[in-house]
N, C-alpha and C positions, 0 to 999 in steps of 0.2 A: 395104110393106116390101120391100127389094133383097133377092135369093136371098144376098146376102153379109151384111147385115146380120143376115138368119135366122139363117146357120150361126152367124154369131160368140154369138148370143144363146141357142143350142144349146150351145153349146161350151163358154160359162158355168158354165150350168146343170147340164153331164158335171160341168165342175169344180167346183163346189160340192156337187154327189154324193159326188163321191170325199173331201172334205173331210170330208162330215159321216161316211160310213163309217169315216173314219178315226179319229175323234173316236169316233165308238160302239163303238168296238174298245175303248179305253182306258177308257171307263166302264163297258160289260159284265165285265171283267176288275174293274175296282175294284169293283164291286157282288159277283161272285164271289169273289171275298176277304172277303167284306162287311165294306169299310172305308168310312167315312162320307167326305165333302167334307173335312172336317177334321182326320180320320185321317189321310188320304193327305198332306193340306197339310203336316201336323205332321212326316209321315216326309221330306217333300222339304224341310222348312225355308221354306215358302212360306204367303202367308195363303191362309185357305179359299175368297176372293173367288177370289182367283188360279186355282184350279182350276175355282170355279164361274164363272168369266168362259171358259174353256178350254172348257168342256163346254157352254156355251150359243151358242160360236162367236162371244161379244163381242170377241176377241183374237187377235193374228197372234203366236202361241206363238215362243222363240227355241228356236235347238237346243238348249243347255242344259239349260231347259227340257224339251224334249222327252223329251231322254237320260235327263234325273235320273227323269222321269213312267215312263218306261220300266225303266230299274233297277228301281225303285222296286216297280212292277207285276208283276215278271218275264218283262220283253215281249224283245224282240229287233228294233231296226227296220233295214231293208238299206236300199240303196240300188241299184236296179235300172236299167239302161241300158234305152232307151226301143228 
């Protein structure tokens, strides 16, 4: 394997970290609420799949999405310069 092809397979792997962290923020919160899959879906207007497809990472979430998961939760998401 090329030292380039590593990093790029390193770099993934950062980013699919940071994905799943991101995703365990929103279910640790919803579990501290203690709202179910279904709960939560009901309160976004969305089905329960929809959340349980989000939280398993079967899904490239839209912001909407995101925003409304967030209201929803009491979250706040920024957006920060690299």
């Amino acid at each position: 394997m090329t030292k380039q092809k590593k990093h790029n397979e390193l770099a993934r792997y950062d980013y699919l970290e940071e994905i799943c962290d991101f995703v365990k923020i929103f279910i640790k919160t919803r579990k501290s609420k203690k709202l179910t899959q279904q709960e939560l879906a009901k309160r976004m207007d969305v089905t329960q799949a929809s959340i349980a497809r989000f939280e398993s990472g079967d899904c490239n979430p839209t912001l909407v999405f995101l925003l409304k998961l967030s209201e929803v939760l009491g979250l706040m998401m920024t957006i920060d310069e690299l």
